[in-house]
C-alpha positions in Angstrom: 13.3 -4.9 10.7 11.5 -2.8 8.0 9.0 -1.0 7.4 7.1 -1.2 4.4 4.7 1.4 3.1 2.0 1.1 0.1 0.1 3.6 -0.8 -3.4 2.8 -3.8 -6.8 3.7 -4.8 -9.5 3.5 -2.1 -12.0 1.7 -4.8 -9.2 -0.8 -4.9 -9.0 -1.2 -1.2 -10.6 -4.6 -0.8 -8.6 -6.2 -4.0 -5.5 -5.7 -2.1 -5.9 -5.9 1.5 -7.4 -9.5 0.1 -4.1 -10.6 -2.0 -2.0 -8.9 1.3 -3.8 -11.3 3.7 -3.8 -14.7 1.4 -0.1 -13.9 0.8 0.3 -14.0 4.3 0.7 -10.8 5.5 -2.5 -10.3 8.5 -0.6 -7.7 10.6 -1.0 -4.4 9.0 -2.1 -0.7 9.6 -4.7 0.8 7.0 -4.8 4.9 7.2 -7.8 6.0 4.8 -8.8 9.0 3.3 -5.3 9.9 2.0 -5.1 12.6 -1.0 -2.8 13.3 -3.0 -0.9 13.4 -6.7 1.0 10.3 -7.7 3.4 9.8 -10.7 1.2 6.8 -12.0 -2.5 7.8 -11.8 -4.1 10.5 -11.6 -4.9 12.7 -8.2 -6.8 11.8 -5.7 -7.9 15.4 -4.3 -11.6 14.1 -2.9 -13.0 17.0 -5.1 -15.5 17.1 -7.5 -12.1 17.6 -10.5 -10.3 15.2 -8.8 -13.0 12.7 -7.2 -11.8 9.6 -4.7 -8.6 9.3 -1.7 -6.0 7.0 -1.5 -5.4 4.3 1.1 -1.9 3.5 2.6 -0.9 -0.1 4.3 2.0 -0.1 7.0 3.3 -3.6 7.5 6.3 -4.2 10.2 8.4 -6.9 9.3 11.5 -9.2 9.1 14.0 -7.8 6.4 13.4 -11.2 4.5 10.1 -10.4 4.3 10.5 -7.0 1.9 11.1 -9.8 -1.4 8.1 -11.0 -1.4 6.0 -8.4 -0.4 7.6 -6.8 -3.4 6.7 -9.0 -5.8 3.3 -9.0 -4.6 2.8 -4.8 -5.1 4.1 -5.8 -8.6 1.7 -8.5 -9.2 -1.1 -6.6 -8.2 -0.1 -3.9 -10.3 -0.1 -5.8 -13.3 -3.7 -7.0 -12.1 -5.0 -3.7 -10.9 -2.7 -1.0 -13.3 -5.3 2.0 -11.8 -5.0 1.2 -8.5 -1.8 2.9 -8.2 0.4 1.2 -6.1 3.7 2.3 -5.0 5.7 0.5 -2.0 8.4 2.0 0.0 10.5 0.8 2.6 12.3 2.4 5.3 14.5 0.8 8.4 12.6 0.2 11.6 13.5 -0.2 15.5 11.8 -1.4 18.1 11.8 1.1 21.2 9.5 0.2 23.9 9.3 -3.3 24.4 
């Protein structure tokens, strides 16, 4: 199993927790109220300079699952290029089952 991690804009939280969820993908954990300085976009400090947060999605799931969650980040960055969306992946284990 993975992990995969996507970090974006607050404002465009609704765009892509819609396109995660019609792609499939209902089983998620949203932290909100992330700041922070991305290579993309601009910062997201929650300051007056550097108004709004960022949003992050953790998503648990099947190695053959990471493609096409990939190519959905990439499709919604073409579609929302300020939302600044960046997807990581890391390995994942089960512990207390």
């Amino acid at each position: 199993m993975k992990m995969f991690l996507v970090f974006y804009a607050e404002t465009s939280d609704e765009n892509v927790l819609d396109a995660f969820k019609k792609a499939g993908f209902k089983a998620y954990t949203k932290m909100s109220g992330l700041m922070g300085e991305g290579e993309e976009s601009e910062p997201k400090l929650g300051t007056h300079y550097w108004p709004g947060n960022n949003n992050a999605l953790l998503l648990a799931v099947r190695d053959e699952k990471i493609q096409p969650l990939c190519e959905l980040v990439r499709k919604l960055k073409v579609e929302h290029p300020r939302a600044g969306l960046r997807a990581f992946t890391f390995p994942l284990e089960e512990e207390c089952v």
